[in-house]
C-alpha positions as CSV (number, residue, x, y, z in Angstrom):
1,X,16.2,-25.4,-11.9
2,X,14.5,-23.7,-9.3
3,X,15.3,-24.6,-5.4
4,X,12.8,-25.1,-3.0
5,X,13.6,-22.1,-1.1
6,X,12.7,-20.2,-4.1
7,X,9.5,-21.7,-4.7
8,X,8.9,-20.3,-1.7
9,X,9.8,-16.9,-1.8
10,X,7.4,-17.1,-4.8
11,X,4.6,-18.7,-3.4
12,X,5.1,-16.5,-0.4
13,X,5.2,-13.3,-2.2
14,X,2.1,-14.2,-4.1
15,X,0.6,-14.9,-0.8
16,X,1.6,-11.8,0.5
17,X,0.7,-10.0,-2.9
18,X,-3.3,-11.6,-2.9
19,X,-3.9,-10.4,1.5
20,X,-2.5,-7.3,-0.4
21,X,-5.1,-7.1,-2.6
22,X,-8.1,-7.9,-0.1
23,X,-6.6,-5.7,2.7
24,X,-5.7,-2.6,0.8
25,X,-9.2,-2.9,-1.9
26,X,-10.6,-0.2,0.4
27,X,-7.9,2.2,-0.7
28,X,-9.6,2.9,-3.6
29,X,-13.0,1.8,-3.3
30,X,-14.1,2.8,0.5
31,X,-15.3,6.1,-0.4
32,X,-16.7,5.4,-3.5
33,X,-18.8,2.6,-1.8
34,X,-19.9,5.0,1.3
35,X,-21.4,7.7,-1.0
36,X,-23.0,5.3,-2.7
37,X,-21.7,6.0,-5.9
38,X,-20.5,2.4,-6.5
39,X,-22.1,-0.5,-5.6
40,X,-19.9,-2.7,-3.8
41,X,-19.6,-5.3,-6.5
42,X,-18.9,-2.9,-9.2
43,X,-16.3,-1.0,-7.4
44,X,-14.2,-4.2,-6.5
45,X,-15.2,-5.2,-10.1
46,X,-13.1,-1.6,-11.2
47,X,-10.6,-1.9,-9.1
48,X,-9.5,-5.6,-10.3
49,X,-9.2,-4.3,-13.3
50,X,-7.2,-0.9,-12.9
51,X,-4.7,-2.5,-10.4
52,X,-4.0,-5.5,-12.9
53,X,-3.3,-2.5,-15.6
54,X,-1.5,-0.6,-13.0
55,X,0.7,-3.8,-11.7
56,X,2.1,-3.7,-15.1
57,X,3.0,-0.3,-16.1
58,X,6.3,0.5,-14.0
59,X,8.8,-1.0,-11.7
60,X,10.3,1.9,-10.5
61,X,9.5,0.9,-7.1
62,X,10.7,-3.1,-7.9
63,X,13.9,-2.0,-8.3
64,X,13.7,-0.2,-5.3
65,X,12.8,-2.9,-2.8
66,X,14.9,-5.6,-5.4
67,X,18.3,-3.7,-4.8
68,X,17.9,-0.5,-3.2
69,X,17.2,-1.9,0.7
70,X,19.6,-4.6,1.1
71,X,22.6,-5.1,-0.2
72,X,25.2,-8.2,-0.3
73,X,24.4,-11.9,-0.2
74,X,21.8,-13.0,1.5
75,X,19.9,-16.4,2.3
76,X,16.7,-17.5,0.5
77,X,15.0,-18.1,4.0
78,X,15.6,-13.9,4.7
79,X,13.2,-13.5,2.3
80,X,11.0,-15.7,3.5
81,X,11.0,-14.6,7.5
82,X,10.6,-11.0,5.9
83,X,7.6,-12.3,3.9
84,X,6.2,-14.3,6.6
85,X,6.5,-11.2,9.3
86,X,4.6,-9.0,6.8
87,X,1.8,-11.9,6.6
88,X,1.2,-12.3,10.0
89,X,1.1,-8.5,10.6
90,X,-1.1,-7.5,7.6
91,X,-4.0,-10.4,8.6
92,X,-3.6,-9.2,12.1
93,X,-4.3,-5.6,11.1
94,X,-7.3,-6.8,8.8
95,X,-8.7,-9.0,11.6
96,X,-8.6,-5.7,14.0
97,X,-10.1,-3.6,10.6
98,X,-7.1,-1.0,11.4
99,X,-6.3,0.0,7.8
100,X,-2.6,0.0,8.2
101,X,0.1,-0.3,5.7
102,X,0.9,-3.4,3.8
103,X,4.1,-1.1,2.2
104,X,6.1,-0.5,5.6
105,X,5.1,-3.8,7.1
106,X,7.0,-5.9,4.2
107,X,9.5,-3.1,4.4
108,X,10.0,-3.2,7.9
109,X,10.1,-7.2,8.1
110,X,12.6,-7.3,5.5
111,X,15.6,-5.0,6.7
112,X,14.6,-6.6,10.1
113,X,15.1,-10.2,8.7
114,X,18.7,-8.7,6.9
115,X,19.9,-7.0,10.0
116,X,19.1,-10.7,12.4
117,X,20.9,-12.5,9.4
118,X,24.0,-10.7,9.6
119,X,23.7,-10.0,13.4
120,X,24.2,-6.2,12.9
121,X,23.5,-3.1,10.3
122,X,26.5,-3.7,7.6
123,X,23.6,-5.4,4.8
124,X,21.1,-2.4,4.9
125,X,21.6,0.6,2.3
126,X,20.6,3.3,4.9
127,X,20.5,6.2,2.6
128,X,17.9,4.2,0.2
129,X,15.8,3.4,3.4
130,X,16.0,7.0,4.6
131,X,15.2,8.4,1.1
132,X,12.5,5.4,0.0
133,X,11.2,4.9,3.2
134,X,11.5,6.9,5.9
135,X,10.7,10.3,4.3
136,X,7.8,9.2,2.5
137,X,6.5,7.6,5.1
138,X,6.2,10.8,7.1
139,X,5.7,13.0,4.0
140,X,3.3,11.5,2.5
141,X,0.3,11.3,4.8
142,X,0.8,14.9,5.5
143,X,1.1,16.3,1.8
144,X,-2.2,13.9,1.4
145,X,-4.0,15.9,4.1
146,X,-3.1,19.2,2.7
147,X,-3.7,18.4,-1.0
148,X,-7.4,17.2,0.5
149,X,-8.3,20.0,2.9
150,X,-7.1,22.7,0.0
151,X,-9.2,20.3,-3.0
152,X,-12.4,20.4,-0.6
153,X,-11.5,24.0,0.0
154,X,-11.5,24.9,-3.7
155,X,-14.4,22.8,-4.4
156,X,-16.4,24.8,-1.6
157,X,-15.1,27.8,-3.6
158,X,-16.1,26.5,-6.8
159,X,-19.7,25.4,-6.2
160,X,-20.7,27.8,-3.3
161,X,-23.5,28.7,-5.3
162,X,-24.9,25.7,-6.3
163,X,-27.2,23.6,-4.9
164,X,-26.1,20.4,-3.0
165,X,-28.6,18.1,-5.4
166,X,-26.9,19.7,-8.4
167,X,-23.2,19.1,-6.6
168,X,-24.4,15.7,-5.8
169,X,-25.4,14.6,-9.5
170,X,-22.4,15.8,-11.3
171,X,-20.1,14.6,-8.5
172,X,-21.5,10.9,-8.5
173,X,-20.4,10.7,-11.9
174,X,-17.0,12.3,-11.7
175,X,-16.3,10.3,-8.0
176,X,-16.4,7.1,-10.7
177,X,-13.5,8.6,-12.5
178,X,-11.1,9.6,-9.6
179,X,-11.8,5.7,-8.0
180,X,-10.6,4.4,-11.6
181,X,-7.5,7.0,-10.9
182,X,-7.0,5.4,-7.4
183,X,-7.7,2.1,-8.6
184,X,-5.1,2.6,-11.2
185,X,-2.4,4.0,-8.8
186,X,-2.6,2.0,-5.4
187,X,-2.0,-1.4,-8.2
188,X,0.9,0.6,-10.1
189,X,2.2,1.0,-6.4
190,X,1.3,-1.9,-3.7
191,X,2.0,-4.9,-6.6
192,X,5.8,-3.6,-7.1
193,X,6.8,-4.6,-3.7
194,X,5.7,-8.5,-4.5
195,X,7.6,-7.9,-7.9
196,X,10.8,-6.8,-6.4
197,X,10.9,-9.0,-3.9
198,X,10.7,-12.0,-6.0
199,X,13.3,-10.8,-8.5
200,X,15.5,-10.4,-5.4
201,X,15.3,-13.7,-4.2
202,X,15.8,-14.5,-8.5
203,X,19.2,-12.5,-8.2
204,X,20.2,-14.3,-4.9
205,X,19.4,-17.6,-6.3
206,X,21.8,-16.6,-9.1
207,X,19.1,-17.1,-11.4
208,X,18.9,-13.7,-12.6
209,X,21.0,-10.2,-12.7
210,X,20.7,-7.4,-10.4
211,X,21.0,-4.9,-13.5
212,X,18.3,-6.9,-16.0
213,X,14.7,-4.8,-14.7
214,X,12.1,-6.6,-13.5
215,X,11.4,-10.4,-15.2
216,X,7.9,-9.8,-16.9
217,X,6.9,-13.2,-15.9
218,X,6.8,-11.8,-12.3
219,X,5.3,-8.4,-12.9
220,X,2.0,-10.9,-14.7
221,X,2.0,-13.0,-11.7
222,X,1.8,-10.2,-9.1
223,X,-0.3,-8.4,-11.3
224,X,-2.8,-11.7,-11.4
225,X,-2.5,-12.5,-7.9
226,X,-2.7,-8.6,-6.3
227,X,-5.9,-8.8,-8.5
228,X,-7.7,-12.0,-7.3
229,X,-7.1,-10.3,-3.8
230,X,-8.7,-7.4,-4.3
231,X,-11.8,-9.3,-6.1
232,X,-12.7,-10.6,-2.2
233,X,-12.3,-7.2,-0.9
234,X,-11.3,-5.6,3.2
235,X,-14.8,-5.0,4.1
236,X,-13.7,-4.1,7.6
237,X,-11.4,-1.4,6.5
238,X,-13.7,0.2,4.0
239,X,-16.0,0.6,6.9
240,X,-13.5,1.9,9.1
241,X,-11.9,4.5,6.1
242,X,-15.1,5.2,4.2
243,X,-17.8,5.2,6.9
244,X,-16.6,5.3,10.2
245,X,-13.7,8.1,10.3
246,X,-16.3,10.9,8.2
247,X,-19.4,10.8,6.5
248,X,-18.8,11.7,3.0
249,X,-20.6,13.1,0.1
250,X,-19.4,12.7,-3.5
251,X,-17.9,15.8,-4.3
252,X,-15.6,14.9,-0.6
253,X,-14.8,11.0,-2.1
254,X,-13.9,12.4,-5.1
255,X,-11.5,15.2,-3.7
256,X,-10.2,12.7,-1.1
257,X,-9.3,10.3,-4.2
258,X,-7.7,12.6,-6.5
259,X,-5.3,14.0,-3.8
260,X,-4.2,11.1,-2.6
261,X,-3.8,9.6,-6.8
262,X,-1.7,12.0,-6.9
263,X,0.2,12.0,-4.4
264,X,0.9,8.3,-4.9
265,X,1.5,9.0,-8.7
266,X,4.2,11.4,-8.0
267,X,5.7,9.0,-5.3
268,X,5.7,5.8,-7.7
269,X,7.5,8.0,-10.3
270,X,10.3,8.3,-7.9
271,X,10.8,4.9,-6.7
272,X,9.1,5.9,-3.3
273,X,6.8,2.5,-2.0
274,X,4.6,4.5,0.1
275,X,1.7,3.6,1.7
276,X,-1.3,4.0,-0.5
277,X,-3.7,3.1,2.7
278,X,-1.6,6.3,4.8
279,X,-2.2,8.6,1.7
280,X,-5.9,8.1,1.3
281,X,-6.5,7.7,4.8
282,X,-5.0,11.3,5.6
283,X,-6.4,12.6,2.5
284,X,-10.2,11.7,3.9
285,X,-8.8,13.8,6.9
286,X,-8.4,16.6,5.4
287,X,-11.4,16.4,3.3
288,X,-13.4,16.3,7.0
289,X,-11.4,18.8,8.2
290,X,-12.0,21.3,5.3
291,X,-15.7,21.5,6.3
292,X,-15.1,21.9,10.2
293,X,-12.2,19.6,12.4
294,X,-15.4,17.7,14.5
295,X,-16.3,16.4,11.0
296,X,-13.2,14.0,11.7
297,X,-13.6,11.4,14.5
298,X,-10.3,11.8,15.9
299,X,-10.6,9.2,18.1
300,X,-10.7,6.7,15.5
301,X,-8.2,8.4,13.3
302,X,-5.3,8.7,16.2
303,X,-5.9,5.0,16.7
304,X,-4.7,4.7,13.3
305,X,-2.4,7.1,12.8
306,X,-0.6,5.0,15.9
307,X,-0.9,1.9,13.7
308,X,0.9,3.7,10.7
309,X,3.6,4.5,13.9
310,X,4.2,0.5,15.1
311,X,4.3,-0.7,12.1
312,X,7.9,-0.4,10.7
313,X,9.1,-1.8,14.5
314,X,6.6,-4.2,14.9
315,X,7.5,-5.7,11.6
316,X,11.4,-5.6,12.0
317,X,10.8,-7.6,15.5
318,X,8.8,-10.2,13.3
319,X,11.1,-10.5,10.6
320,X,14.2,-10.7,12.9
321,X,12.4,-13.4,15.0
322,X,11.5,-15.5,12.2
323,X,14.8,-15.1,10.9
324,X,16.4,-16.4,14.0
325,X,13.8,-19.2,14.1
326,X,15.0,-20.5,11.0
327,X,19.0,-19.5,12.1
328,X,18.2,-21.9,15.1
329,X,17.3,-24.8,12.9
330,X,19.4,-24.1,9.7
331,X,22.7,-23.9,12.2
């Protein structure tokens, strides 16, 4: 039987799974909408589908947040101040249009919930943070700007002597292809963290082992819900990431979206929950910046790279308050 405070962490992770989806749609469909390649009913109509498929391939990055973060005991309502912090964060960044990361926010609310529950550090596995979190946080964005500026550059290469109506046609049709990819990758990704945090509130409920995966009941319910919220779709932050930081043409969406597929491909295969919104975000840099470093408004994009920045901290002060909300109450 389950308890309340599980239900919960369910329905709260579900929650938190579906703002997901809607905040985070423009991941892999911004650039595809701004070059006009997709309408923006058939590109939210793609992406539903590839992050469903992708929600259910691995959970590498499940067992990562499930039992590589936090270690020990600890109480159902954690989990809940950690999901609840990430919540408020994520609409607040949606509301402002600032396409920040829905990764580090649950990430940062949850070892900020653990470390107010046992009033110091002695629950967190530092070296999984460090080497989950930490380094792909900074890593990423930047191997997602390079692999962009050097696609765009060998692309420029590539089709120097063709004309840009020629570039154009082929490019609108191969753009489809590498938003499928991105599709594919921010749902076998972002839906993981729901998933592992559900199976550890299962495991600290007693309800299920540490050591048995991820239940596949919970990988179809994040899958379902993660999908639902992208079918409403961010349309603030696929303005802000597809038509506000550079104007794009297709050959630069679709160089933009393979780099950053593959950077997020690479990280998932190692357990690594980066942030698919920093990867494609930096990946459009470097696409601008191929062609000329004005191409980029840099106004815009230091406003978000300073989002990116407060969002771990800001998230760990929300966790731990909510967490010593419900201390106050519980005790």
């Amino acid at each position: 039987m389950f308890s309340l405070s599980l239900i919960a962490v369910i329905l709260l992770a579900l929650l938190f799974d579906f703002i997901n989806g809607f905040h985070d749609t423009a991941n892999s469909i911004a650039t595809s909408v701004s070059t006009r390649v997709l309408t923006p009913r058939m590109a939210i109509l793609m992406s539903v589908c590839l992050n469903f498929v992708g929600a259910l391939v691995s959970e590498s990055v499940a067992k990562t947040i499930s039992k590589g973060l936090v270690a020990g005991e600890i109480a159902q309502y954690v989990i809940i101040s950690a999901l609840i912090g990430a919540i408020i964060w994520n609409l607040i960044t949606w509301y402002l249009g600032i396409p920040s990361s829905s990764s580090h926010a649950l990430i940062g609310s949850l070892v900020g919930a653990a470390i107010a529950y046992a009033g110091g550090f002695k629950n967190i596995i530092w070296s999984g943070v460090l080497d989950k979190v930490v380094i792909p946080l900074f890593s990423s964005p930047v191997i997602g700007f390079v692999f962009g500026f050097l696609v765009m550059k060998l692309l420029y290469f590539i089709f120097r002597f063709c004309s840009q109506r020629s570039v154009n046609k082929w490019f609108s049709k191969l753009q489809i292809c590498s938003a499928a990819v991105m599709a594919y990758s921010h749902g076998s990704n972002d839906a993981q963290k729901s998933m592992g945090i559900i199976t550890l509130a299962l495991v600290s409920a007693g309800v299920w082992s540490a050591n048995a995966g991820i239940p596949i009941e919970v990988k179809l319910i994040c899958a379902i819900a993660m999908a639902l919220g992208t079918s409403i779709g961010g349309w603030k932050i696929i303005k802000t990431i597809g038509v506000n930081m550079i104007q794009l043409q297709p050959i630069g969406g679709f160089a933009a979206e393979t780099s950053a597929a593959l950077v997020i491909q690479v990280m998932t295969a190692f357990g690594a929950p980066v942030s698919t919104t920093h990867v494609i975000s930096s990946a459009i840099m470097g696409v601008g910046a191929s062609k000329r470093l004005s191409a980029v408004r840099w106004a815009l994009a230091r406003n978000i790279v300073w989002a990116w920045i407060f969002t771990i901290p800001v998230t760990m002060a929300l966790g731990a308050a909510v967490t010593m909300l419900f201390k106050l109450f519980i005790h």
